[in-house]
C-alpha positions in Angstrom: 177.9 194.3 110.5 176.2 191.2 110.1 177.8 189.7 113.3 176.7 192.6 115.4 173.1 192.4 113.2 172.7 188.7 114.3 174.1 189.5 118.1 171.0 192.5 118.3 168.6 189.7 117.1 169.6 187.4 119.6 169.4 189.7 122.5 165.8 190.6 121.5 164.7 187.2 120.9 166.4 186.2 124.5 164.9 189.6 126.2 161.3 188.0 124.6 161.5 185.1 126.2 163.0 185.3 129.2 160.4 188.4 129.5 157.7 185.7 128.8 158.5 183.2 131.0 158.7 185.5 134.0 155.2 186.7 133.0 153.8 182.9 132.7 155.0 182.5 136.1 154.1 185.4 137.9 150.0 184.8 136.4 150.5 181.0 137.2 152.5 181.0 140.8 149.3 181.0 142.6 148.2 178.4 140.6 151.1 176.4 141.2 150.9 177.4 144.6 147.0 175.9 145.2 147.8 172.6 144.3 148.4 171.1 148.1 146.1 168.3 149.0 143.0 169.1 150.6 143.8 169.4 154.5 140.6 168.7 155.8 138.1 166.3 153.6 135.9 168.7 151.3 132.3 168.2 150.2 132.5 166.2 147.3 129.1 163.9 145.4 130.3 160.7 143.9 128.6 157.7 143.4 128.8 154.0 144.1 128.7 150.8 141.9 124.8 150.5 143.0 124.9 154.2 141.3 124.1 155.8 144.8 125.0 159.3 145.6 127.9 158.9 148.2 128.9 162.1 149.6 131.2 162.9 152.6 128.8 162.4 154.8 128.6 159.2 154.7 132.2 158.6 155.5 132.9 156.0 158.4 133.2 158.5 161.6 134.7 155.9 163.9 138.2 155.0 161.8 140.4 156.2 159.7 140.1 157.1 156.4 142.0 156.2 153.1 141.5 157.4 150.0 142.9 156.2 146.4 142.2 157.7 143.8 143.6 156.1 140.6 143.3 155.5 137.2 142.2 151.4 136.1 144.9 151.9 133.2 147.6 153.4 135.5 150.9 150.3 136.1 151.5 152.5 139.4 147.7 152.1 140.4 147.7 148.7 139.7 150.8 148.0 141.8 149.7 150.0 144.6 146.3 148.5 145.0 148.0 144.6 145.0 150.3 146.0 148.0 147.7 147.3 149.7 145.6 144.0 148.9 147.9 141.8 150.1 148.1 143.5 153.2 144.3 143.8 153.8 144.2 142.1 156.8 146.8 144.9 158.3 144.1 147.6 157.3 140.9 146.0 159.0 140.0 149.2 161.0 140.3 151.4 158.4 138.0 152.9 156.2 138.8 152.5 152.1 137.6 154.6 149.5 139.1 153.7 146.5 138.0 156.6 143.4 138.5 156.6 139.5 136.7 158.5 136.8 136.6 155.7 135.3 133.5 153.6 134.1 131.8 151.4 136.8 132.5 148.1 134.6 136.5 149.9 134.6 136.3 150.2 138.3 135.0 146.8 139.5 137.3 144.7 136.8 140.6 146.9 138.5 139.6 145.8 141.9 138.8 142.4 140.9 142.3 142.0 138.8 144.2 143.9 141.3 142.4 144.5 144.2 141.0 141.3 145.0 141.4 141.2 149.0 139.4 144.3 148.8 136.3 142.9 147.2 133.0 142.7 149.0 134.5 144.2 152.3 132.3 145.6 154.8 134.9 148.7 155.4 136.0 149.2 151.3 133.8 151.3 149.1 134.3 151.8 145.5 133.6 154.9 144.4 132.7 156.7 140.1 133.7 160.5 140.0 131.3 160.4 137.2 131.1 164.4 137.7 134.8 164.8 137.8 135.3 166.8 140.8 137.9 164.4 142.5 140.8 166.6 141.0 139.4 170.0 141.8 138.3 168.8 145.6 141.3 167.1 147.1 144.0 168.8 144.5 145.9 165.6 143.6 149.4 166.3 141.5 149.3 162.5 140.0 148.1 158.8 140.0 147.8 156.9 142.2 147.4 159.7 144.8 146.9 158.2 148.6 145.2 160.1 151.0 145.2 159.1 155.3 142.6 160.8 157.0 142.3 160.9 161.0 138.6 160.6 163.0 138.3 164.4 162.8 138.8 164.5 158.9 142.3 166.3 158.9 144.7 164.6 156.5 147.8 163.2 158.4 149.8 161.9 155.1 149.4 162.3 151.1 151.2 160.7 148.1 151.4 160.9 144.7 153.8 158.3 143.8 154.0 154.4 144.6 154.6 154.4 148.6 155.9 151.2 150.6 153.5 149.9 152.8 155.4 150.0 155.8 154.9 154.0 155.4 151.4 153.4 154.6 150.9 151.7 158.1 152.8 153.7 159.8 150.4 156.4 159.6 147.6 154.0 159.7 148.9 152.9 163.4 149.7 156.1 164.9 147.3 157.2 167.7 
């Protein structure tokens, strides 16, 4: 009796939960579902080191566009902006937006410890998501997440994880 007791128990507790997780999912699949990187670049208001309101209108029109948005604590960040650093040179007609929620003084010490090829470039901006709309906007899944961008504002490549530069400039070459 007790057997069959604990077997009844066990069916109910399983019927519970497996009833629960298909209801989780179902409410949270098209949650799941949204989070694609943003296809074409949205309206977004950040702000630069100066504390100027940047928004996407004042994106370069006449390159390509790359965004990174990371996090100044994040080893994968860190690593991905010395790649793309060291390769600076590779990048020249491109147009860099590097974003963080972090702190300005955050920001600036990351690109100086990391990014240092970057610095002071006419075609890199550094950019605050002091409102933190970054996430909701262009729907990246981690850090660092890398965005390529084409004249017309369509994205032609995303990542979320560490890429290798060769990848990185393939997309940046391709007419």
């Amino acid at each position: 009796m007790l057997i069959k007791e604990a077997s009844t128990n066990f069916k109910k507790t399983a019927l519970i939960f497996y009833s629960a997780v298909l209801l989780f999912t179902s409410i949270f699949q098209p949650v799941f579902a949204q989070l694609k990187p943003a296809a074409i670049i949205p309206d977004f208001t950040l702000y630069t080191m100066n504390d100027q309101v940047f928004t996407q209108k004042q994106l370069k029109k006449d390159s390509k566009i790359l965004f990174l948005f990371f996090d100044a604590t994040c080893p994968h960040c860190q690593y991905e902006t010395q790649l793309i650093s060291s390769h600076y040179k590779e990048f020249k007609n491109t147009a860099f937006y590097l974003v963080s929620m972090d702190k300005k003084p955050q920001i600036q010490k990351f690109v100086h410890t990391y990014g240092k090829a970057l610095e002071n470039k006419n075609n890199v901006t550094l950019l605050a998501d002091a409102n933190r709309q970054f996430i909701e906007r262009f729907t990246p899944s981690q850090f660092p997440a890398l965005y390529i961008y084409n004249k017309e504002r369509k994205l032609l490549k995303y990542w979320d994880t560490p890429v290798s530069i060769d990848q990185v400039l393939g997309v940046i070459y391709q007419p």
